[in-house]
TORKOL-4160 file (C-alpha; in steps of 0.2 Angstrom, whole numbers, padded with zeros to 4 digits, m for minus):
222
<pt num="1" X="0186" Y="m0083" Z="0241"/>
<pt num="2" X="0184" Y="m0067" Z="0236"/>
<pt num="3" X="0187" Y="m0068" Z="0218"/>
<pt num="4" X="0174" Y="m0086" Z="0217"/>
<pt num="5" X="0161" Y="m0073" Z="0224"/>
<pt num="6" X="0166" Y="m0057" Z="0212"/>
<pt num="7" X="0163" Y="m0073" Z="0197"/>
<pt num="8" X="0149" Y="m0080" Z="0204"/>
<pt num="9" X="0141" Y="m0060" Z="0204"/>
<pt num="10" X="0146" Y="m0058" Z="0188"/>
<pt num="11" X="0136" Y="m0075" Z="0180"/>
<pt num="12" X="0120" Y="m0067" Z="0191"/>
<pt num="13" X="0122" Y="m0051" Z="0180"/>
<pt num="14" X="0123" Y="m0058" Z="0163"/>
<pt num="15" X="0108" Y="m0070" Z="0167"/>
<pt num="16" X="0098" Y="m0054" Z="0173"/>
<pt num="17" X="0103" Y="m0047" Z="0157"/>
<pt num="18" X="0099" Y="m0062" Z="0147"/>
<pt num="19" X="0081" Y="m0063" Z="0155"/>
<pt num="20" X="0079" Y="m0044" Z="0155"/>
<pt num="21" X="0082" Y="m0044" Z="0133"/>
<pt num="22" X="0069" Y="m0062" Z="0132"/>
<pt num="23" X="0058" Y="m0050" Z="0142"/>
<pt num="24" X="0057" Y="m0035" Z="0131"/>
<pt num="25" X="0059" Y="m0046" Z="0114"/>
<pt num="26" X="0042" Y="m0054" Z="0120"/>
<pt num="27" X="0035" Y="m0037" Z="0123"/>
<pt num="28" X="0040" Y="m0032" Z="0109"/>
<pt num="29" X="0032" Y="m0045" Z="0097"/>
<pt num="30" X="0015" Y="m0044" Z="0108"/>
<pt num="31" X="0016" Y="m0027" Z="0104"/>
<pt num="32" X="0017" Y="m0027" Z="0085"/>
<pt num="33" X="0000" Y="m0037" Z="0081"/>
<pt num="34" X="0008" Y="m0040" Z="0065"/>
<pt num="35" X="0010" Y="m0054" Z="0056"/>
<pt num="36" X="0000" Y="m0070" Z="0050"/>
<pt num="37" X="m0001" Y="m0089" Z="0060"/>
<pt num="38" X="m0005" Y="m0105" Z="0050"/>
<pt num="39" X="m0019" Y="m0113" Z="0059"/>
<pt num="40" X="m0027" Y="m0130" Z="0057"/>
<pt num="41" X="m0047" Y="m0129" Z="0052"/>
<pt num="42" X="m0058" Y="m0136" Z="0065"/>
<pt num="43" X="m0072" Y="m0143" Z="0063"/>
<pt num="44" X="m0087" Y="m0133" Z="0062"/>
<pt num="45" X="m0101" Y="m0137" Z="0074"/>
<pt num="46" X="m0117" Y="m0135" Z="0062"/>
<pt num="47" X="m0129" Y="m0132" Z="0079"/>
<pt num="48" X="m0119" Y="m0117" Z="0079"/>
<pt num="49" X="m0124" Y="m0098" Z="0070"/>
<pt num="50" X="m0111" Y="m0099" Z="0056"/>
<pt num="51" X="m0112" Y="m0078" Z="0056"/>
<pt num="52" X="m0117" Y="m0064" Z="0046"/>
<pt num="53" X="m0113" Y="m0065" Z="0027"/>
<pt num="54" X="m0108" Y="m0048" Z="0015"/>
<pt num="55" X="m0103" Y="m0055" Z="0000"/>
<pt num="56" X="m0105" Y="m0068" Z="m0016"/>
<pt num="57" X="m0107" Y="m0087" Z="m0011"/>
<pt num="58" X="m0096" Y="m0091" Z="m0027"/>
<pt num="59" X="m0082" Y="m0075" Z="m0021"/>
<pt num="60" X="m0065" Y="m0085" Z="m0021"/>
<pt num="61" X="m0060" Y="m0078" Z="m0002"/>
<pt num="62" X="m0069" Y="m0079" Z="0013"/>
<pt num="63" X="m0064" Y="m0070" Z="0028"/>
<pt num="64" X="m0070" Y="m0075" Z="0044"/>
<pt num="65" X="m0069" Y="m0060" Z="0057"/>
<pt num="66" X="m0073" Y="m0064" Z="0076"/>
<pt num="67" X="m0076" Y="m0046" Z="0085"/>
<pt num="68" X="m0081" Y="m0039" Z="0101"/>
<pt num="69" X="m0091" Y="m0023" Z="0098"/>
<pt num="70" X="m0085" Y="m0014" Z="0113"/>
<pt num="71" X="m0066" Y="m0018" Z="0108"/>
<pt num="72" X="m0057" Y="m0003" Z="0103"/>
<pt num="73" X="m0047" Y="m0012" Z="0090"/>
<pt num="74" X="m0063" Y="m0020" Z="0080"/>
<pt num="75" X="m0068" Y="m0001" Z="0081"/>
<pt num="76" X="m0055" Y="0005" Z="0072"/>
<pt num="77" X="m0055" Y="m0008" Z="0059"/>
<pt num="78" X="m0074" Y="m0006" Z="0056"/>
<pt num="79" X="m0071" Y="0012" Z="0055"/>
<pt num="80" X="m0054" Y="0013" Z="0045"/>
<pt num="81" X="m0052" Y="0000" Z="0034"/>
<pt num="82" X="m0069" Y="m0008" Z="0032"/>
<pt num="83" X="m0079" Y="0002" Z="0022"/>
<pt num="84" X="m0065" Y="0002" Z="0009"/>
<pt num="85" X="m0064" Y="m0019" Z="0010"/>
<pt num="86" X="m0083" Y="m0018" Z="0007"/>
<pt num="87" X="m0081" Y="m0006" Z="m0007"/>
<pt num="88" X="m0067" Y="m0014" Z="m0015"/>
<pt num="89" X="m0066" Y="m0031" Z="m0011"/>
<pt num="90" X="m0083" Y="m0039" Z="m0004"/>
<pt num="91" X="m0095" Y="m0030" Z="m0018"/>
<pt num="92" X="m0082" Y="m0033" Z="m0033"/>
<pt num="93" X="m0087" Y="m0050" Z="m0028"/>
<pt num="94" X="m0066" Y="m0053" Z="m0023"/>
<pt num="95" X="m0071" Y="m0055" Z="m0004"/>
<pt num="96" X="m0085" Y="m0065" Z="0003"/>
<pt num="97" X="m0087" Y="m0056" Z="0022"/>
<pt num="98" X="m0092" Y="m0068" Z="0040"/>
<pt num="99" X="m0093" Y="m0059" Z="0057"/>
<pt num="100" X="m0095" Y="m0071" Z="0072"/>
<pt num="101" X="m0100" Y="m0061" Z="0088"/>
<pt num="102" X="m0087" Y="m0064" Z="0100"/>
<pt num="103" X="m0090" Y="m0055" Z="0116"/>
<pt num="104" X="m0079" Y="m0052" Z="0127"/>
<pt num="105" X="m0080" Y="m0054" Z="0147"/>
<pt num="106" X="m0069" Y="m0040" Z="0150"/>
<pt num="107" X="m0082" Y="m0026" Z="0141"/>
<pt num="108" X="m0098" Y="m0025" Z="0152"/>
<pt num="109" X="m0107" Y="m0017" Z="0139"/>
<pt num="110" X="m0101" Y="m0028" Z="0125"/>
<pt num="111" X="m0115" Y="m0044" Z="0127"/>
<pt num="112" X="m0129" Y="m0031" Z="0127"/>
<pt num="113" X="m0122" Y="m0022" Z="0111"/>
<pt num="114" X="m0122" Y="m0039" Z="0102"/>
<pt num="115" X="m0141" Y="m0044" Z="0108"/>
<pt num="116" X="m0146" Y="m0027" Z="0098"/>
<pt num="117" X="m0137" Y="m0031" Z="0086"/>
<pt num="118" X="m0143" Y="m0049" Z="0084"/>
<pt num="119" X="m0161" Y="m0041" Z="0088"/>
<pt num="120" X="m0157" Y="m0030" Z="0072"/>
<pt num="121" X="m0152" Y="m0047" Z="0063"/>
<pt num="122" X="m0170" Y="m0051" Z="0065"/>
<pt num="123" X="m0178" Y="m0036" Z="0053"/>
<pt num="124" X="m0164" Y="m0041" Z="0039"/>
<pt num="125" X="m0153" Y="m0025" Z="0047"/>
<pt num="126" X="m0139" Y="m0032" Z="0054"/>
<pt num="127" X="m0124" Y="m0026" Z="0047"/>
<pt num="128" X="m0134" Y="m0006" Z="0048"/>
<pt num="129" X="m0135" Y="m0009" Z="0066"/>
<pt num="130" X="m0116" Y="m0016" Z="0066"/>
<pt num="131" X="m0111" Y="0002" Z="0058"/>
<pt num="132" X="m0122" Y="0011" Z="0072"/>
<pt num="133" X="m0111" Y="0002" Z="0085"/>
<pt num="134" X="m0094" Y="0002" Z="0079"/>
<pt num="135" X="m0096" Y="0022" Z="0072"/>
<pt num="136" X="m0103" Y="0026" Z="0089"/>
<pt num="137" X="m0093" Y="0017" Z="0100"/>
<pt num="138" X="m0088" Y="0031" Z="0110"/>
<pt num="139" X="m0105" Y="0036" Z="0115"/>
<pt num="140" X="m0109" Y="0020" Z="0123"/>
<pt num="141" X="m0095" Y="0010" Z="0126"/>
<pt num="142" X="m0092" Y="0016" Z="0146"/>
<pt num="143" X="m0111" Y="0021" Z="0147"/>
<pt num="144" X="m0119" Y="0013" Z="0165"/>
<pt num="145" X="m0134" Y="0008" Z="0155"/>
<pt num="146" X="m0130" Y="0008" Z="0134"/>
<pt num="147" X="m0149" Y="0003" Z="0131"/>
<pt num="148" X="m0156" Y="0020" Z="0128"/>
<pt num="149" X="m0143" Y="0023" Z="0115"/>
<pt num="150" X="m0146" Y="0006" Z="0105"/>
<pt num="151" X="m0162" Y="0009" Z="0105"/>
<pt num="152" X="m0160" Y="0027" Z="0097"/>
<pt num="153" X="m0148" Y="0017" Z="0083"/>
<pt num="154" X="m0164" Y="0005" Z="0080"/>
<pt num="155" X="m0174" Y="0021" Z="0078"/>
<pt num="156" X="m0162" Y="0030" Z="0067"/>
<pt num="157" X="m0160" Y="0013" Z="0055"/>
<pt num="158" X="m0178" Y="0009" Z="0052"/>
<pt num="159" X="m0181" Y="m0004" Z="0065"/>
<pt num="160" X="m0199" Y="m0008" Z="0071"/>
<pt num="161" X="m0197" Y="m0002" Z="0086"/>
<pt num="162" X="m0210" Y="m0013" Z="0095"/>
<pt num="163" X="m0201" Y="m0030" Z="0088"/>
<pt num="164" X="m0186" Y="m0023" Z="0093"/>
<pt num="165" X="m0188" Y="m0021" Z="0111"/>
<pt num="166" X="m0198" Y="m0036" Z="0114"/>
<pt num="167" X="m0182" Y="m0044" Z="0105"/>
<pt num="168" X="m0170" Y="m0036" Z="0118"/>
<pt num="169" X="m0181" Y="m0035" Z="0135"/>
<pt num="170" X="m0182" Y="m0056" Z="0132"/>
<pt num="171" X="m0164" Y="m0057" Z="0128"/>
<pt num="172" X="m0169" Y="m0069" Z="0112"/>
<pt num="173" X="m0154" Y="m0072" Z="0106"/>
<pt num="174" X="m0142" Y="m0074" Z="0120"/>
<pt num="175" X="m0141" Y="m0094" Z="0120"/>
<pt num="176" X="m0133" Y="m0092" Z="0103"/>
<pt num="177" X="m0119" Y="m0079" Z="0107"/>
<pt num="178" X="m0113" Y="m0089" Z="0121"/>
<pt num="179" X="m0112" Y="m0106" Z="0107"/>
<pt num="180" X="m0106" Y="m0094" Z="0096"/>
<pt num="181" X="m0092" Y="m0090" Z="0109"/>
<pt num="182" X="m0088" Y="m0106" Z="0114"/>
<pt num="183" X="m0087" Y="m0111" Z="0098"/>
<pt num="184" X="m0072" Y="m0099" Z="0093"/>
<pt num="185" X="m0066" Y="m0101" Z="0111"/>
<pt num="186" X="m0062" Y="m0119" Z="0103"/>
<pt num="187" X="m0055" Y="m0115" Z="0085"/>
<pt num="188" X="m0041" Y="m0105" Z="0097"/>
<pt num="189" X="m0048" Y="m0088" Z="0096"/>
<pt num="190" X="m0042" Y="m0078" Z="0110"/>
<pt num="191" X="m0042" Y="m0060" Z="0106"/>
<pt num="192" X="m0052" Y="m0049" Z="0093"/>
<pt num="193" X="m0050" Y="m0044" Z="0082"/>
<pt num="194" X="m0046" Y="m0060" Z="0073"/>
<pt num="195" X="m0047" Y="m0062" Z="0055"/>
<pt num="196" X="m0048" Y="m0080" Z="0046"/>
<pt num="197" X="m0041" Y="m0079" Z="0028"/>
<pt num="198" X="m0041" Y="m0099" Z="0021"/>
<pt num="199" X="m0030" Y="m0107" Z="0033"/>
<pt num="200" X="m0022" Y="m0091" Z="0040"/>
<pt num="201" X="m0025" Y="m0081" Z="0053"/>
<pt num="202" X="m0022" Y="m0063" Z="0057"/>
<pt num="203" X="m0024" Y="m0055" Z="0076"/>
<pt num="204" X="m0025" Y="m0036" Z="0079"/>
<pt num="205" X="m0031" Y="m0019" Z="0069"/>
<pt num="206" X="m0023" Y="m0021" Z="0051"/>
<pt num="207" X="m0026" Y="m0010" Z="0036"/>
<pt num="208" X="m0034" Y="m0009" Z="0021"/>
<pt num="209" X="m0018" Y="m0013" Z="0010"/>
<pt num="210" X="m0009" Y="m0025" Z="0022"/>
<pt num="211" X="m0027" Y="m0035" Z="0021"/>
<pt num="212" X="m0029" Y="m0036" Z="0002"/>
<pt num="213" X="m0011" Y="m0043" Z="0002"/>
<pt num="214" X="m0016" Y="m0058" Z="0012"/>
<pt num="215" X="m0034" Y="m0058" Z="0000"/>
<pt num="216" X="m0021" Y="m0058" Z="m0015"/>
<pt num="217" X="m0011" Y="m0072" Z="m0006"/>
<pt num="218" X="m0026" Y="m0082" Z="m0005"/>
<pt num="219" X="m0035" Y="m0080" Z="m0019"/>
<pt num="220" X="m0016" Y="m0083" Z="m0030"/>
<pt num="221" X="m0015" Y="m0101" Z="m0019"/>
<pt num="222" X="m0031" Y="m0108" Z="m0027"/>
């Protein structure tokens, strides 16, 4: 009797063990970011706000970027690596450039840093008051009330600051971030930030070297 229960111990340690390696294997890929899945397209809804284009119609890649302007990790990207994808890949008409808002419930601040930026949208001056955001991210990210910091980033791009705040105080453009949500909610988006290359899809901060080797992928595939 005593042996059958030193046995049956035995088996209940090596499947603790077993569980505890699954375990930290999982932890360890969620970890990494790295990596690229094979997605299949969806279908685009066309009531919905395809995004905001940098970039040649005719460029023979088009990266879809879904981001979240108080995520840590979009600000990282915008801040490390974008300006050398702009440089190098979106104005040497490589790389054709779509960011969809996608604001996440989690960031208090992030839905109101998206209406200025859409409100920007509205004076031709998205993408200046995308910089504003991402550059300044640690100014207002844990702010009680961010307003007052947007509106100096409307001021400091040129805004008319009269269209501006009418733009924000009626929250014009909030029906279309929640579609535009939604929308990636349903192509499987569940984490920013999320890049779209052709049928592949990349989750996480990457670099500007690991991203042109997907571009080069892509663009050799055509």
């Amino acid at each position: 009797m005593e042996g059958q229960q030193r046995l049956t111990w035995f088996y209940v340690a090596l499947a603790v063990i077993a569980l505890v390696g699954v375990a930290a294997l999982v932890m360890a890929r969620g970890r990494s970011g790295g990596g690229t899945t094979v997605v299949e397209p969806v279908v685009a809804d066309s009531t919905v706000f395809p995004g905001h284009a940098l970039g040649s119609d005719s460029a023979p890649v088009t990266i879809i970027e879904y981001a979240d302007f108080q995520c840590p990790a979009c600000g990282k990207f915008a801040v490390l690596t974008e300006p050398d994808v702009r440089t190098r890949l979106v104005n040497t008409g490589r790389v054709r450039w779509i960011f969809r808002d996608f604001p996440l419930d989690g960031h208090p601040n992030s839905m109101p840093a998206h209406l200025a930026a859409a409100c920007a949208s509205e004076q031709g001056k998205f993408f200046e008051m995308h910089d504003q955001l991402y550059f300044n991210q640690g100014r207002w990210a844990l702010e009680a009330r961010p307003q007052r910091e947007f509106r100096a980033y409307a001021r400091a791009i040129g805004l008319d600051l009269g269209r501006y705040d009418g733009c924000v105080d009626a929250k014009r453009y909030l029906g279309r971030l929640t579609a535009m949500k939604d929308d990636a909610l349903r192509r499987g988006i569940n984490s920013t930030p999320t890049f779209d290359i052709d049928n592949r899809r990349m989750s996480g901060y990457i670099d500007y070297d690991s991203l042109k080797v997907l571009v080069d992928r892509a663009a050799g595939s055509r």
